[in-house]
C-alpha positions as CSV (number, residue, x, y, z in Angstrom):
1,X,-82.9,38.4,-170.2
2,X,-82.0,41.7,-169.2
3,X,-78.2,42.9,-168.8
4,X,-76.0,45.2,-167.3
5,X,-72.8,45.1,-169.2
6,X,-70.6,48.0,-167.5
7,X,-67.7,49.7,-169.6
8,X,-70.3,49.6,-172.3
9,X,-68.4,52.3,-174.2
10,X,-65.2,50.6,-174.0
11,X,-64.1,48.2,-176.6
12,X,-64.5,45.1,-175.2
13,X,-68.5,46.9,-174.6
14,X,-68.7,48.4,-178.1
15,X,-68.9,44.9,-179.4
16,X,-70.6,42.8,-176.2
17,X,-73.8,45.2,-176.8
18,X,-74.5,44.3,-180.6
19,X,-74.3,40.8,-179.7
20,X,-76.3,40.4,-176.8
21,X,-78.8,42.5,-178.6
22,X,-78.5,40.3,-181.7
23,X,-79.7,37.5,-179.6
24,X,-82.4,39.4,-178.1
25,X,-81.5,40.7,-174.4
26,X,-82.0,43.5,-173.0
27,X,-78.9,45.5,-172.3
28,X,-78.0,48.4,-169.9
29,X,-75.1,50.3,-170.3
30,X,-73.2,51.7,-167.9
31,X,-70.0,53.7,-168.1
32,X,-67.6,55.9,-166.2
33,X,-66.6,57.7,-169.4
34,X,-63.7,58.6,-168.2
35,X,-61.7,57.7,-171.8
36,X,-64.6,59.6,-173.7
37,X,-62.0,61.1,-175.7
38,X,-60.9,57.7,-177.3
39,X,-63.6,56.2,-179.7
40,X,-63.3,52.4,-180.4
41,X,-67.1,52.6,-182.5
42,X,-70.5,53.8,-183.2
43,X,-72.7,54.8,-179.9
44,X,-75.5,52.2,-179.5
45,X,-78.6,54.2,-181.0
């Protein structure tokens, strides 16, 4: 299934994204970035 998680970089995101891949979706991202300067994890490679 493919998804659009939006906020992807924040934290609730940085960990939604690893799971949803784990389980084998496809995820899109999408993100404002407007607290870029605040890092809650690794980027998704």
């Amino acid at each position: 299934m493919r998804v659009l998680v939006t906020g992807n970089k924040g934290y609730i995101g940085t960990v939604l994204v690893p799971m949803l891949q784990a389980e084998g979706h496809e995820v899109v991202g999408l993100d404002s970035d407007l607290y870029r300067h605040c890092t809650f994890g690794e980027p998704p490679a």
